[in-house]
C-alpha positions in Angstrom: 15.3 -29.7 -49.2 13.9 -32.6 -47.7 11.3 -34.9 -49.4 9.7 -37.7 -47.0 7.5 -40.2 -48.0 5.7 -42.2 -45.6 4.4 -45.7 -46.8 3.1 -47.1 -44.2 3.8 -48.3 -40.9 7.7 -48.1 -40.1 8.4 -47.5 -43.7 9.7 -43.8 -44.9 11.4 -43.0 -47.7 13.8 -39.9 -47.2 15.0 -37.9 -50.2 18.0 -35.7 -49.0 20.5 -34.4 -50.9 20.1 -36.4 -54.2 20.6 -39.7 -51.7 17.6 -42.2 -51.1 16.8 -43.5 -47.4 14.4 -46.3 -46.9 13.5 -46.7 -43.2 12.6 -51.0 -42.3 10.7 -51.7 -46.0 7.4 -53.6 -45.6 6.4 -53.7 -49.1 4.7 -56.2 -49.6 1.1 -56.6 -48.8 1.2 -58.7 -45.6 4.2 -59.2 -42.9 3.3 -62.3 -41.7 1.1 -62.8 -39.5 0.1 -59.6 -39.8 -2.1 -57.9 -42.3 -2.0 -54.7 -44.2 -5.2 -52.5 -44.4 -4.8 -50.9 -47.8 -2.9 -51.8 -50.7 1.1 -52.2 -50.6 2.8 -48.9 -52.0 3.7 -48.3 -55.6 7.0 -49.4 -56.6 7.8 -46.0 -57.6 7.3 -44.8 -54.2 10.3 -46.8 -52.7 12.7 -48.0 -55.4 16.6 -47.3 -56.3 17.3 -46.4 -52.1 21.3 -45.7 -52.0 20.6 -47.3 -48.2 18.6 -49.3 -46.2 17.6 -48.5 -42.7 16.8 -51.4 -40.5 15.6 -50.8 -36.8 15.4 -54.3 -35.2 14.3 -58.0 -37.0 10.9 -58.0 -35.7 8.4 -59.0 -38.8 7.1 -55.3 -39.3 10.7 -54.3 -39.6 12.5 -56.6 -41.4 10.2 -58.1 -43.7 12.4 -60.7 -45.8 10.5 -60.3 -48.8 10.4 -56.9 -48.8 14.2 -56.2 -48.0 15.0 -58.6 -51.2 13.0 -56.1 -53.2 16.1 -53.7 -52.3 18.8 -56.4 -52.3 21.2 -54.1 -54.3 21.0 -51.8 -51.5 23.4 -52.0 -48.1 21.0 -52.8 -45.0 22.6 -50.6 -41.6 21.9 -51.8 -39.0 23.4 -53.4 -35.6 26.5 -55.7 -35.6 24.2 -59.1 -34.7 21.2 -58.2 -36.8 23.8 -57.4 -40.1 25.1 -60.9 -39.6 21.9 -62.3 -39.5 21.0 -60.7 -42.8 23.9 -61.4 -44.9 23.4 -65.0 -44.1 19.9 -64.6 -45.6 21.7 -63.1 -49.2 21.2 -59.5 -47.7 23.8 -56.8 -47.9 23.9 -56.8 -44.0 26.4 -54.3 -43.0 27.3 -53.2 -39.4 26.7 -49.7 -38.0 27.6 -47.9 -35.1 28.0 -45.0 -32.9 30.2 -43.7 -35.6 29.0 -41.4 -38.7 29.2 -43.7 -42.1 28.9 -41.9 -45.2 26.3 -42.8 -47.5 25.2 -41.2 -51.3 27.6 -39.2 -52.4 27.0 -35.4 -51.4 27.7 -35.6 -47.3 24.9 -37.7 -45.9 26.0 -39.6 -42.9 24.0 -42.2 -40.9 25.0 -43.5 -37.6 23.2 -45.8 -34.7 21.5 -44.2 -31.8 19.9 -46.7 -28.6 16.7 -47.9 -28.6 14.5 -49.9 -25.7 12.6 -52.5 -27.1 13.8 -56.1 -26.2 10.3 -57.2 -24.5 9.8 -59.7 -27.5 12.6 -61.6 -28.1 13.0 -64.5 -31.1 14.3 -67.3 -30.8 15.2 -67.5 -34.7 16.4 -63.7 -34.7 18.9 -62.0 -33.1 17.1 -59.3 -30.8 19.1 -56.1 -31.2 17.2 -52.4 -31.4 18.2 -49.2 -33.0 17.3 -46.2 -34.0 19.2 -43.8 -36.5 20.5 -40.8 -37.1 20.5 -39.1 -40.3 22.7 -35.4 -41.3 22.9 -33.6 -43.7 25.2 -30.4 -43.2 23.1 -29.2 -40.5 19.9 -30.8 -41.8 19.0 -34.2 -38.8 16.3 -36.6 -39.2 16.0 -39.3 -35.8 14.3 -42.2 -37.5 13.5 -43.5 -33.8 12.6 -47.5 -34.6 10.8 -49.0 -32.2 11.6 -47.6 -28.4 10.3 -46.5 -25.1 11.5 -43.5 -24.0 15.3 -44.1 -22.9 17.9 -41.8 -20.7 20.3 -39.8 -22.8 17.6 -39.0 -25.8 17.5 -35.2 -25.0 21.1 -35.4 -26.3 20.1 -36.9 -29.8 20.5 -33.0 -31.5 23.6 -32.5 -29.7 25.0 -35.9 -31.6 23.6 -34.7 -34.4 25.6 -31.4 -34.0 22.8 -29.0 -33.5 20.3 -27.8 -30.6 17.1 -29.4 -32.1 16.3 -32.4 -34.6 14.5 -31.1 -37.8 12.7 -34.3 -38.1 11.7 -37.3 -35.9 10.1 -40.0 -37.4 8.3 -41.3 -34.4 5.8 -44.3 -33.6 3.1 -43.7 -31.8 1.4 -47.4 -31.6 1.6 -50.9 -32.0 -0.1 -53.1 -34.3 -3.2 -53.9 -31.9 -5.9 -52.1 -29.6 -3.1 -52.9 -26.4 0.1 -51.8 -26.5 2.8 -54.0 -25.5 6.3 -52.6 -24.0 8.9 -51.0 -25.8 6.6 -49.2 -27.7 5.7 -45.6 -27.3 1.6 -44.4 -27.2 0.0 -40.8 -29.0 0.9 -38.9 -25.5 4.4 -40.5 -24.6 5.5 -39.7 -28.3 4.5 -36.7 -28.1 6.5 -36.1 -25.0 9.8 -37.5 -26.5 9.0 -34.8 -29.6 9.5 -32.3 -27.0 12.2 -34.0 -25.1 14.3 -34.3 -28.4 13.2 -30.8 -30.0 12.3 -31.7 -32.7 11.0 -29.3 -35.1 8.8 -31.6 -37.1 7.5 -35.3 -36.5 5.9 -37.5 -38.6 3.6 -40.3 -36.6 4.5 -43.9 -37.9 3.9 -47.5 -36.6 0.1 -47.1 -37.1 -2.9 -47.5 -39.1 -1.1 -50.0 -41.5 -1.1 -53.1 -39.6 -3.4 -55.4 -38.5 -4.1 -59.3 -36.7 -5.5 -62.2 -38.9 -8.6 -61.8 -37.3 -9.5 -58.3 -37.4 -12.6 -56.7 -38.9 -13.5 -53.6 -40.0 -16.2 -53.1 -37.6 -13.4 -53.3 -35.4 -11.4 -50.8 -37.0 -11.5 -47.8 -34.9 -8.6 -48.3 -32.7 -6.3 -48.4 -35.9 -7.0 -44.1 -36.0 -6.9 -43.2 -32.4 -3.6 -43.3 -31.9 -3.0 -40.4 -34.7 -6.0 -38.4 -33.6 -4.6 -38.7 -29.5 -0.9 -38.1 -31.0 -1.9 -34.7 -33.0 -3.9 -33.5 -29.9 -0.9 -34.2 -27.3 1.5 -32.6 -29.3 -0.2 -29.3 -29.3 -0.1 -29.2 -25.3 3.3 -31.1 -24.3 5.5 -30.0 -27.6 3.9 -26.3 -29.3 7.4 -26.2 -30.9 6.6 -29.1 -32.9 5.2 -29.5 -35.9 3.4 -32.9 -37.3 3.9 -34.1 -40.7 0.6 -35.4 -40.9 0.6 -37.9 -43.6 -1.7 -40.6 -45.1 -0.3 -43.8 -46.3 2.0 -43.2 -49.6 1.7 -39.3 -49.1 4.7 -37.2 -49.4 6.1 -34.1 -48.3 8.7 -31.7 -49.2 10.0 -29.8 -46.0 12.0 -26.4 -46.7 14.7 -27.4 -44.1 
């Protein structure tokens, strides 16, 4: 059994196997300078993780605030963006292509590539990821943030079986343009089918918003859901979406 919890933007809490992921916290109400719609999730939702899943340093990823929320808890994430972290009193530690153990009852976690280096910091160190999560032969592909990238059709293969059972896949930005490295409704759709995966859960939308955003405005915050569910029935009919509201969860049978 697998229960996922989706909290908003990036953020997912996976419940495998009596071992608690939490996929690039933003718990707080704002990740500067960006806003959050609705109210931050309940502590409930997100505390204890045995790990923390970091994608890249941008803001909406690796909110400091948030990630000293879950200071106990060992950050994975790339070699340059670990050592950043531990320098900031985090438990940075450095993954890699390489399964890592993690909880206690055969949970492993390693790095998989990402594309998405259009914005680079000057103050942070601009590595990508996404991860890989098993489970016997239970796989979860929390994706980060990416563009579609050669080799991803391989990503079950890595995993050690012929499809993923979950992807946790963006499908926007956090405005009405999107900006490269990032992955629209349509092209996620397309990597869902690319990757086989049997289930997907749309993230990296609807949470987020600019400082001066109204709510008259607010429309383009739902389309990319509403163009992801309707692509996914043509270009991936294998695929099922996890279609969850912010701090909804769901227990998949897999």
């Amino acid at each position: 059994m697998l229960t996922v919890s989706w909290l908003g933007h990036s953020t997912v809490v996976l419940d495998l196997a009596g071992t608690r992921l939490l996929t690039d916290p933003l718990l707080q109400r704002h990740a500067w300078p960006l806003r959050r719609r609705a109210t931050p999730p309940v502590r409930e939702a997100w505390t204890d993780p045995d790990v923390v899943l970091v994608s890249h340093l941008h803001h909406d990823h690796a909110e400091l605030s948030s990630l000293r929320l879950v200071a106990h808890a060992p950050v994975l994430t790339a070699a340059e963006n670990a050592e950043w972290l531990r320098k900031q009193g985090l438990r940075g530690e450095a993954l890699g292509d390489d399964w890592r153990p993690v909880g206690g009852d055969g949970v492993e976690v390693r790095l998989v590539p990402a594309v998405h280096h259009s914005r680079p910091m000057p103050h942070r160190p601009n590595a990508a990821n996404g991860h890989l999560v098993r489970h016997g032969p239970t796989s979860i592909w929390a994706a980060g943030d990416t563009s579609p990238f050669d080799g991803m059709e391989h990503l079950a293969a890595l995993a050690g079986g012929e499809r993923l059972d979950l992807a946790l896949i963006p499908i926007a930005g956090w405005g009405p343009r999107l900006s490269d490295g990032h992955l629209d409704g349509p092209a996620a759709a397309r990597v869902c089918a690319a990757v086989k995966a049997r289930y997907a859960l749309p993230v990296h939308w609807g949470t987020l918003h600019p400082p001066l955003f109204t709510v008259r405005g607010s429309r383009w915050m739902h389309r990319p859901r509403e163009k992801f569910l309707e692509a996914l029935a043509t270009e991936a009919p294998d695929t099922e979406a996890v279609d969850l509201a912010p701090g909804e969860s769901v227990t998949l049978d897999i």
